[in-house]
C-alpha positions as CSV (number, residue, x, y, z in Angstrom):
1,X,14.7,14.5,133.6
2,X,15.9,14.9,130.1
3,X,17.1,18.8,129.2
4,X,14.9,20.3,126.8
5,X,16.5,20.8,124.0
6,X,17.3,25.1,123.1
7,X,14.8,26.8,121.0
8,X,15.6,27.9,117.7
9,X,14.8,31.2,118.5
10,X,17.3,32.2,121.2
11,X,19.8,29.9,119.3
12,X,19.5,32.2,116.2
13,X,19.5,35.3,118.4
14,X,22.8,34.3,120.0
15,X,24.3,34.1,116.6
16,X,23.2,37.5,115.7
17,X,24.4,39.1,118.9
18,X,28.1,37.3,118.2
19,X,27.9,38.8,115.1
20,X,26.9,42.4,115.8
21,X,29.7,41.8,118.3
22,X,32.2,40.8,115.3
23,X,30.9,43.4,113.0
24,X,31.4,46.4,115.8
25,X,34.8,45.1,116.6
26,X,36.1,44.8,113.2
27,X,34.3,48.3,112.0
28,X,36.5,49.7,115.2
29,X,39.4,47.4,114.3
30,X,39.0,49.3,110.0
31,X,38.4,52.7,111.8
32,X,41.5,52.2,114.0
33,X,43.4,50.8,111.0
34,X,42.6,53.4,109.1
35,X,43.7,56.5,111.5
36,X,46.2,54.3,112.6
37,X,47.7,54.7,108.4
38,X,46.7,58.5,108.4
39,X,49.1,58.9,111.3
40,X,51.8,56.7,110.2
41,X,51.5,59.6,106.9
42,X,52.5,62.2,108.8
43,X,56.8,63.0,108.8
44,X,57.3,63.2,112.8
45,X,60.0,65.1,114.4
46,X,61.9,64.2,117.2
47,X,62.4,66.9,119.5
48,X,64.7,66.2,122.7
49,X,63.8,68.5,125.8
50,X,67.5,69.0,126.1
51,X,67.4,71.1,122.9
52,X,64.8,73.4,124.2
53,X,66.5,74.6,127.2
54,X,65.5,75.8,130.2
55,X,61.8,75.8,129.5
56,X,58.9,78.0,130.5
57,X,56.4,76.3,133.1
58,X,53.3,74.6,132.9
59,X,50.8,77.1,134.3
60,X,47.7,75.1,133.2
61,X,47.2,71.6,132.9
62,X,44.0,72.0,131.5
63,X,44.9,74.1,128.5
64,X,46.9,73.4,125.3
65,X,49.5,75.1,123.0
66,X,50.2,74.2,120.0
67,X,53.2,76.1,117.6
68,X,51.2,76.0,114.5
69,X,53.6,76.8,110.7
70,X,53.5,76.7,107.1
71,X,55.5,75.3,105.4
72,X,56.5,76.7,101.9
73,X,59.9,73.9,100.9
74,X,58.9,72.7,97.2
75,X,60.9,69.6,98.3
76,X,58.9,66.9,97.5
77,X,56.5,68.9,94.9
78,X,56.7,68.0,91.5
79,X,57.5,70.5,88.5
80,X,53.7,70.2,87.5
81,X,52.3,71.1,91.0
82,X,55.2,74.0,91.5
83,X,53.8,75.3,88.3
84,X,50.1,74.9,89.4
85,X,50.8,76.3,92.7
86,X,53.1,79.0,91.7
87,X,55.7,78.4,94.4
88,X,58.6,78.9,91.9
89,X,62.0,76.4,92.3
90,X,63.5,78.4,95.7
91,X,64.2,75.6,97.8
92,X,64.6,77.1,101.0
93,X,62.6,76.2,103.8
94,X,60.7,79.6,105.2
95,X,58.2,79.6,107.7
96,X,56.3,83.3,106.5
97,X,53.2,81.8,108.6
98,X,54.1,81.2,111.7
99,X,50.7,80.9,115.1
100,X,50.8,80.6,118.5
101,X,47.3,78.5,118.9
102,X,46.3,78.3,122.2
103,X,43.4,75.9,123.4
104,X,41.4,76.9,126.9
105,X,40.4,74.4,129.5
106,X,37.1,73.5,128.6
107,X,37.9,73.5,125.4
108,X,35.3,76.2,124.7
109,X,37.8,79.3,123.6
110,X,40.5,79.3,121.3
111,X,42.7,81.9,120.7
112,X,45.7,82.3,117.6
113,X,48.4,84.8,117.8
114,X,50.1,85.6,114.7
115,X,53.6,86.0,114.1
116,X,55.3,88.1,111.9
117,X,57.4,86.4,109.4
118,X,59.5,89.8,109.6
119,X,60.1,89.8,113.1
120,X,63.7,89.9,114.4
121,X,64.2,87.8,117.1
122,X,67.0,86.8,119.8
123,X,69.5,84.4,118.4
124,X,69.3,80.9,120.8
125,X,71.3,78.2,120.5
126,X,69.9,75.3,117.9
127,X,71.7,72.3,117.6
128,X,72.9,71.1,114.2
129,X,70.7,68.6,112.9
130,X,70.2,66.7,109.7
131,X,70.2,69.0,106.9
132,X,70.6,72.1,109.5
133,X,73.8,73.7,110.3
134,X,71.8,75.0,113.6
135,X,73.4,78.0,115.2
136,X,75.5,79.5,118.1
137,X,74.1,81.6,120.7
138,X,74.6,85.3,119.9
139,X,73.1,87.9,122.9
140,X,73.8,90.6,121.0
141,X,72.5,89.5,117.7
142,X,69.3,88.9,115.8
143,X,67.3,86.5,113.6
144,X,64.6,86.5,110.8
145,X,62.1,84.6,112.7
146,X,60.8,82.7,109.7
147,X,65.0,81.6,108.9
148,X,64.5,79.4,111.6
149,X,63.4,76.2,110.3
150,X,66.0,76.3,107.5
151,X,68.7,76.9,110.2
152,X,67.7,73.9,112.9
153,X,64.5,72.6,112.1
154,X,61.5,72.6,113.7
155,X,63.3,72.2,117.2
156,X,64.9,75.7,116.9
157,X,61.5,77.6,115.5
158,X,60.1,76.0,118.4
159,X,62.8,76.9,120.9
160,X,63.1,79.8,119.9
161,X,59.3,81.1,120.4
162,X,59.1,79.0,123.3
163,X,62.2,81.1,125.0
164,X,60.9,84.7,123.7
165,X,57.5,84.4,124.7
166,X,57.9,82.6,128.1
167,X,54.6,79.9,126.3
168,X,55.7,76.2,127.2
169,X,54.6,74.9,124.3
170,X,52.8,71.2,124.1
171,X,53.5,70.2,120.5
172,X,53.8,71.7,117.1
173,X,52.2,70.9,113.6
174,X,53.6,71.9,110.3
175,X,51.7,72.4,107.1
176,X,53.0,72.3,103.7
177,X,51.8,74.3,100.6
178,X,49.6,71.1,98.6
179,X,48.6,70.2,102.1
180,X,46.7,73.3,102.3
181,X,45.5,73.5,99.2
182,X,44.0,70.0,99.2
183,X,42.2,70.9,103.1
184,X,40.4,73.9,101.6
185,X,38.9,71.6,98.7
186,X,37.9,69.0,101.1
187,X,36.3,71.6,102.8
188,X,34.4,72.7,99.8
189,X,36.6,76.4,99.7
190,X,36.5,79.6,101.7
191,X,34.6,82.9,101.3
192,X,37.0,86.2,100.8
193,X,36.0,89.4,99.9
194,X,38.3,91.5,97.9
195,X,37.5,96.0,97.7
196,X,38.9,95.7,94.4
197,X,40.3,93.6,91.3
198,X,43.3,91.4,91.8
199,X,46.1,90.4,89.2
200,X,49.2,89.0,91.3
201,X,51.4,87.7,88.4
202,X,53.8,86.3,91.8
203,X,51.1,84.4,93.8
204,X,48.7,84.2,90.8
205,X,46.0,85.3,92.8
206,X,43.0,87.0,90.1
207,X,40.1,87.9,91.2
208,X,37.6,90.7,90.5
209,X,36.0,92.5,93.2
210,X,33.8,91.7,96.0
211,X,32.8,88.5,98.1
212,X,33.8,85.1,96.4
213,X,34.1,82.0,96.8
214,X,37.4,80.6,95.9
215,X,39.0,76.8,96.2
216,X,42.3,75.5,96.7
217,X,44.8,77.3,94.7
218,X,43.3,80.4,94.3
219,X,43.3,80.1,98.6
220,X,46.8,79.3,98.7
221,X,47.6,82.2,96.7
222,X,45.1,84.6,98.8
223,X,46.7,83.6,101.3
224,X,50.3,84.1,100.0
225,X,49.5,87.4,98.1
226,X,51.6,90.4,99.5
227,X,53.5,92.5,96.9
228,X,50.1,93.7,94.6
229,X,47.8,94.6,97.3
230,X,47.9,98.2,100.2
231,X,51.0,98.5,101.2
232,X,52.8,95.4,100.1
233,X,53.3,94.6,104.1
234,X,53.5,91.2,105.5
235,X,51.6,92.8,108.9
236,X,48.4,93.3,106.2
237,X,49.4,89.8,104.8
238,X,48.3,88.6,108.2
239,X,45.2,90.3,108.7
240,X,43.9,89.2,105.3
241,X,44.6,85.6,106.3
242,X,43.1,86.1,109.4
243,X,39.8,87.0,108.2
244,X,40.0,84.4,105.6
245,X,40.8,81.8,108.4
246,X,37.6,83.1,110.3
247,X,35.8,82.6,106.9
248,X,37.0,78.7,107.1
249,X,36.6,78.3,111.0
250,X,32.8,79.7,110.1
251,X,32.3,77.2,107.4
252,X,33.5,74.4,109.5
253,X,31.7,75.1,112.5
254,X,27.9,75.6,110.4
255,X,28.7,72.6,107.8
256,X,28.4,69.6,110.7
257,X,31.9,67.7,109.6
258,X,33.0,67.7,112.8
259,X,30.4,65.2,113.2
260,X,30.8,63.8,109.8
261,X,33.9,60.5,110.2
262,X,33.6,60.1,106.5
263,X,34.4,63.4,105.8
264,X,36.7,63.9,108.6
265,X,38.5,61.2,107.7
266,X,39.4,62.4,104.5
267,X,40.6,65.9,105.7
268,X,42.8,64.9,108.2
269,X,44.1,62.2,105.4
270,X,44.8,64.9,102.9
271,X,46.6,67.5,105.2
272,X,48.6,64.0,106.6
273,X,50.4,63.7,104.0
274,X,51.9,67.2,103.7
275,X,52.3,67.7,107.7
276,X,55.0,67.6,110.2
277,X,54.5,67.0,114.0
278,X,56.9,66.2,116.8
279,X,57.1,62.5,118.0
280,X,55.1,62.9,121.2
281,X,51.6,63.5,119.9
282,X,50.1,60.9,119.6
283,X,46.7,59.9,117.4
284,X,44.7,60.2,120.6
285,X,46.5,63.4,120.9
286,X,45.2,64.7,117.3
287,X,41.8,63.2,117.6
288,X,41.1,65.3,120.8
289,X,42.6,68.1,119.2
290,X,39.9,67.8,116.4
291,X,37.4,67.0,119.0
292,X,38.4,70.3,120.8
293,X,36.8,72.3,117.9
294,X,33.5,70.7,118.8
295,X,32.3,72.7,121.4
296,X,33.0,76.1,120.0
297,X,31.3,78.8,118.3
298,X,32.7,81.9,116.1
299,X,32.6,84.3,118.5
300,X,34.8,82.0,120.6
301,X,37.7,82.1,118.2
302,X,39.9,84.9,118.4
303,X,43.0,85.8,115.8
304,X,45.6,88.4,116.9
305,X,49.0,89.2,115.4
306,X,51.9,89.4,118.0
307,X,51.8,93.8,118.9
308,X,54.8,94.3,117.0
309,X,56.6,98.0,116.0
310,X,59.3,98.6,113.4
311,X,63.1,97.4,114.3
312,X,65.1,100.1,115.1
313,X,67.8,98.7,112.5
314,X,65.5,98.4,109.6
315,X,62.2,99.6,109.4
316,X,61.3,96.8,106.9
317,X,61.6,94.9,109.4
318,X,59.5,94.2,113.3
319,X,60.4,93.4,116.8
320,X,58.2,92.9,119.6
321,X,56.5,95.7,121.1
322,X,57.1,95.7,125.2
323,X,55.4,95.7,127.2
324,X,52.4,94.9,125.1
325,X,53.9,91.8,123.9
326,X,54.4,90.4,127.4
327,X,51.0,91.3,128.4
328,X,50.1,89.0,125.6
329,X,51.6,86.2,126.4
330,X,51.7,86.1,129.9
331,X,47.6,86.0,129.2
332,X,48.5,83.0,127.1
333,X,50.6,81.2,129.5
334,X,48.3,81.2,132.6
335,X,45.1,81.6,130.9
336,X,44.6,84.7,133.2
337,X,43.1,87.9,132.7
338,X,46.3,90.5,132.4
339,X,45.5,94.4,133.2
340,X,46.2,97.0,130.8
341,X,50.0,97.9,131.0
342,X,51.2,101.5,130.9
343,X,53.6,102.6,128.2
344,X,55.6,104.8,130.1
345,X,57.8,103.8,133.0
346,X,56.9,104.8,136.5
347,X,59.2,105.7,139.1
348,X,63.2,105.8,138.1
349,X,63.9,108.7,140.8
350,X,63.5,109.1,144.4
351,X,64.1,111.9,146.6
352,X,67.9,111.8,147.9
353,X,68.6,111.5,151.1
354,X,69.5,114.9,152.0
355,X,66.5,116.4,150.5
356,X,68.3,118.8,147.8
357,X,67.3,116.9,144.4
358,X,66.9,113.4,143.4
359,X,69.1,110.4,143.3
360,X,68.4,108.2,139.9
361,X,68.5,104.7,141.1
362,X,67.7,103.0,138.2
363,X,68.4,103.6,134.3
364,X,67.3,102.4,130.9
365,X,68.2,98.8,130.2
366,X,70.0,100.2,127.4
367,X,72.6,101.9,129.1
368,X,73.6,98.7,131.4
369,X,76.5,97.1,129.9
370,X,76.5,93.4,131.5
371,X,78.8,90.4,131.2
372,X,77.0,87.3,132.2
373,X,79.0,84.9,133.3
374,X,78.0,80.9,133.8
375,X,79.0,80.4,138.2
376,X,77.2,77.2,138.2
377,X,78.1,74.7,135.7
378,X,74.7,74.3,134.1
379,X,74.7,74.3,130.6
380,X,74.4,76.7,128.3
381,X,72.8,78.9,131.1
382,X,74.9,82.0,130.7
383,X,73.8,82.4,126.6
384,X,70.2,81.5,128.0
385,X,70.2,84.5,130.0
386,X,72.0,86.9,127.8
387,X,69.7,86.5,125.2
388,X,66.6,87.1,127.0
389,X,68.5,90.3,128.7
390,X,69.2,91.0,125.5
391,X,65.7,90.6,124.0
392,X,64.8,93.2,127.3
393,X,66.9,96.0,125.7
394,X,70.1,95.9,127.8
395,X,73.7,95.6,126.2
396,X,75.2,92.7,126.7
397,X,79.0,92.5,125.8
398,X,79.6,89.1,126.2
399,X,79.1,85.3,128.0
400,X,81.4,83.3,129.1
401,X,82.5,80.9,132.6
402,X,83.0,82.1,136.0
403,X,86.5,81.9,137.9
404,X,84.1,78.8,139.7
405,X,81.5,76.8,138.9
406,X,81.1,76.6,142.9
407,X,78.3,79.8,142.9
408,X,74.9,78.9,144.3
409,X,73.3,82.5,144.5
410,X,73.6,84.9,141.6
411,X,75.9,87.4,141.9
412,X,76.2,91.2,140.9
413,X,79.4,92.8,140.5
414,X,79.9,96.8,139.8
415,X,83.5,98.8,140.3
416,X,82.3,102.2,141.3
417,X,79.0,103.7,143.1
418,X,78.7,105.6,139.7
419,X,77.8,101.6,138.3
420,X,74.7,101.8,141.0
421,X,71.9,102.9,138.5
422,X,73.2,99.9,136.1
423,X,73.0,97.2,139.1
424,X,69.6,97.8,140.3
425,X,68.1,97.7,136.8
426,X,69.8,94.8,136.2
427,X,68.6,93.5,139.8
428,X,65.2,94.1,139.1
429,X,65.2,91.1,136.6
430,X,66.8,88.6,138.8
431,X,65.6,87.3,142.2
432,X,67.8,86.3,145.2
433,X,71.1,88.0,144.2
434,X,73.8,89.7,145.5
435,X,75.7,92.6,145.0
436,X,79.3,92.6,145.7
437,X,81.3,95.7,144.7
438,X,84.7,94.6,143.2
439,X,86.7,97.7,142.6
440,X,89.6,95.9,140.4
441,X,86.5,95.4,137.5
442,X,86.3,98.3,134.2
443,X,84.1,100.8,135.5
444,X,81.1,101.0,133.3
445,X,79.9,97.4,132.9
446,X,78.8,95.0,135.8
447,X,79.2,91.2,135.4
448,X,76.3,89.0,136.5
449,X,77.5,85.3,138.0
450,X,74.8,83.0,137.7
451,X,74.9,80.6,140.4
452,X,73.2,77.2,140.7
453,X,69.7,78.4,141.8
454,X,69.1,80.8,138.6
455,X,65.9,79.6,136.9
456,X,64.9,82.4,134.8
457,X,64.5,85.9,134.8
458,X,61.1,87.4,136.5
459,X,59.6,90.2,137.2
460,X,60.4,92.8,139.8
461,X,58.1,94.0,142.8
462,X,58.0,97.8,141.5
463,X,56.7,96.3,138.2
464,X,53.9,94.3,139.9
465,X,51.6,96.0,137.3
466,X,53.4,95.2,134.5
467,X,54.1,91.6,132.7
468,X,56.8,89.5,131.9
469,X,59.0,90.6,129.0
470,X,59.8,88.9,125.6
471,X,62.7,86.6,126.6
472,X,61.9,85.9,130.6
473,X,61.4,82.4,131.0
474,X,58.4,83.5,133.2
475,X,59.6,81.0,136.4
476,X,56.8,81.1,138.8
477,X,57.5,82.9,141.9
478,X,55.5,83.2,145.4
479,X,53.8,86.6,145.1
480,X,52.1,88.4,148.0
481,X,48.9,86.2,147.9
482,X,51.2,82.8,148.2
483,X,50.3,81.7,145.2
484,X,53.3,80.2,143.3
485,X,51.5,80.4,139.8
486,X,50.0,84.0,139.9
487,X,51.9,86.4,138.7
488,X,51.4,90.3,140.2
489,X,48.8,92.0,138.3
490,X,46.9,89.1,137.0
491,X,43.9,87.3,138.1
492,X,43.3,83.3,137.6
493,X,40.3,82.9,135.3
494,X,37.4,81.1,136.6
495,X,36.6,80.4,133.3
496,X,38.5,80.1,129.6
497,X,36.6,83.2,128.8
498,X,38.9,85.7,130.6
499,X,41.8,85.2,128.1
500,X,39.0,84.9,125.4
501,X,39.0,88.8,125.5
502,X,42.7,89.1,124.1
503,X,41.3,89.7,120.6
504,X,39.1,92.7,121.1
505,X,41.5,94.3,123.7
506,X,44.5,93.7,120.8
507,X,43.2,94.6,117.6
508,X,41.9,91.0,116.3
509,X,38.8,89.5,115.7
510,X,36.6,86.8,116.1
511,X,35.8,83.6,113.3
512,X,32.2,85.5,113.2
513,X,33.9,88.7,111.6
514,X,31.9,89.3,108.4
515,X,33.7,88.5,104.9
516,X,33.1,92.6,103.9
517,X,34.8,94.0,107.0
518,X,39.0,93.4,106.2
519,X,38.4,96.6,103.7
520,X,41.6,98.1,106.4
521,X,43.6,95.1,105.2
522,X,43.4,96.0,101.5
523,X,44.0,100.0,102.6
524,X,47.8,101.5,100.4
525,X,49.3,102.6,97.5
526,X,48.7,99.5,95.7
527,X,45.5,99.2,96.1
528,X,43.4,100.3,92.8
């Protein structure tokens, strides 16, 4: 029997369905091509995990950090757009805006810690790289925070807040100056509300008084404006630009581009080309980040600055404030509900043994002078460990090698009983040590020998209450419920939303905070 020959119908049909086929694949091919050329834009960073040291665990899987920094080099700006912008000729590369952004699991909380550009910080080691002299490790010294990208990059800026706030970081993103400005036109400007006029002949911020809308420039200098408005502090800096950031998260979140390619597109495209990022994220690393802000709503997105007090050697200056800090960030790094900590020590003295007063067992960090000394060959381990001893508050006079790199436990060496109080504060920080009393050594300073097992300092059982410090790698230890990622005095979250409530419990606020109510971050003498 002869085949009947097809009809024309299904015959044209087939053609059509090849051709929807042709036309998805090549609009998938154009959209890939064309992300695929927003990414190549970007200046990527190679970071080697050997130049971030020992590193801070991975509590969560689930959850993501990001070390988010502007930029303000006028490197590749031209004299017309430093003009515009008002950036002046300086060309050193500052980071005065530097976040911790940290994404929950679920991707339904997001919480950004500010950090003060005026913060003095422990001094790392940060390898040399191109166009970076990098620096030595120095425990007893410390470092503008925001001097560290012109020192070593973006490597050392991350190092060095990885190592201080015990945060394993995932990747980091830098923004420059026309970057920003060109995001906040694509995103049709930002709301900010102002108590009062403004005439900054330094940012060249002008604006009369109230609510306004403002675009590109005029944002950029908002957000830079410091010297004409309360007290001329970079801390009210920060809390201006947080509520301005809520203003923009706000405006994002009610304007549908998250669902809008087209315009997405041309967002990411603009901030592209003034961005830095290290090597390892990749474009479906960004896209999921964008996709993260999907699912959230204003009251989900909390801003906090780092709890910070003056530095004792310049009040124009900050340094962490402990324990309040580590409460912070321990939150952070396990995504974990952390209790309230005291602010005055407990304990210290204990009846002695013969009942007629007490016996101090312990001191102030402060008045333990320590050696550390490197007893297992790893390296670098010794300046590791000084500086986040150092960052604690005690004195440390110095690093160097052990008689033997043969050490596998940590040891504690002291000359006299009268060096006791000294060693069991300075135990408290380390786990499985020993304490060997070597009478030949200068009474008044006890050397630390870090053998092959050190992996961090951690907390001590008689602080079970209290959090990891600024400077502890935060190891994870097996804690009495025998679970290794737990630290005492926490409880896991069931949910993102227990370290959702780090904003209200620190001073911040949420992206629904209304424009009117940062009249506290206008508040000083120059205000008028």
């Amino acid at each position: 029997m002869r085949r009947q020959p097809r009809s024309g119908k299904r015959h044209v049909l087939r053609w059509v369905a090849v051709g929807a086929v042709v036309i998805v694949a090549a609009g998938t091919l154009g959209a890939y091509l064309k992300y695929r050329a927003v990414y190549d834009s970007i200046t990527r960073v190679t970071v080697p995990s050997t130049a971030l040291g020992h590193r801070p665990p991975v509590y969560s899987t689930d959850s993501l950090n990001l070390l988010v920094y502007g930029d303000d080099n006028r490197a590749g700006l031209t004299p017309h757009q430093q003009f515009v912008l008002r950036t002046g000729h300086d060309q050193s590369n500052n980071t005065d805006t530097i976040m911790l952004v940290h994404i929950s699991p679920g991707r339904h909380h997001l919480t950004v810690i500010s950090i003060p550009r005026d913060a003095m910080v422990p001094v790392y080691e940060c390898d040399p790289v191109a166009g970076h002299s990098g620096q030595q490790a120095n425990p007893a010294g410390s470092v503008q925070i925001n001097s560290l990208l012109q020192i070593g990059g973006p490597t050392c800026l991350w190092k060095t807040v990885e190592q201080m706030t015990g945060v394993h970081i995932d990747h980091f993103i830098g923004i420059g100056m026309l970057g920003f400005v060109k995001v906040v036109n694509d995103l049709g400007g930002v709301n900010v509300c102002v108590p009062f006029k403004v005439n900054d002949p330094v940012s060249g911020l002008n604006l009369k008084s109230g609510q306004q809308h403002i675009t590109g420039i005029q944002a950029l200098a908002f957000w830079r404006t410091r010297e004409a408005i309360g007290d001329g502090s970079d801390l009210q800096r920060i809390q201006r630009d947080q509520f301005m950031s809520a203003q923009v998260v706000k405006g994002v979140l009610h304007s549908g581009l998250l669902s809008n390619p087209i315009r997405m597109l041309k967002v990411v495209s603009d901030a592209a080309a003034s961005m830095t990022t290290d090597t390892g994220m990749t474009v479906s690393d960004l896209v999921g980040i964008g996709q993260s802000f999907r699912s959230l709503s204003g009251q989900n997105v909390h801003f906090i600055t780092a709890p910070n007090e003056p530095w004792k050697q310049n009040s124009n200056r900050v340094q962490l404030m402990q324990p309040q800090a580590g409460q912070v960030f321990a939150a952070i790094a396990r995504d974990m509900t952390v209790p309230k900590v005291p602010t005055t020590p407990s304990g210290g003295a204990t009846p002695g043994a013969s009942g007629g007063g007490a016996q101090v067992l312990t001191t102030s960090p402060g008045n333990v002078k320590v050696e550390v000394l490197n007893g297992s060959g790893v390296t670098r381990v010794a300046s590791q460990a000084a500086a986040g001893l150092t960052s604690r508050g005690f004195d440390v006079t110095g690093t160097g090698d052990a008689p033997s790199f043969a050490y596998t436990k940590s040891v504690i060496e002291y000359a006299s009983a009268a060096d006791m109080a000294a060693v069991n504060t300075l135990k408290r920080e380390l786990t499985n040590v020993t304490v060997l009393q070597v009478p030949s050594l200068v009474p008044g300073t006890v050397d630390l020998i870090l053998g092959s097992d050190f992996t961090g300092l951690v907390p001590q059982a008689p602080r079970a209450a209290q959090t990891p410090q600024v400077g502890q790698t935060m190891q994870a230890t097996a804690t009495a419920t025998g679970s290794p990622s737990q630290m005492p005095g926490t409880s896991p979250s069931a949910s993102a939303s227990d370290v959702n409530g780090l904003g209200q419990s620190n001073g911040g606020i949420t992206a629904a905070a209304a424009c009117s109510a940062d009249s506290q971050a206008f508040t000083g003498p120059l205000s008028r």
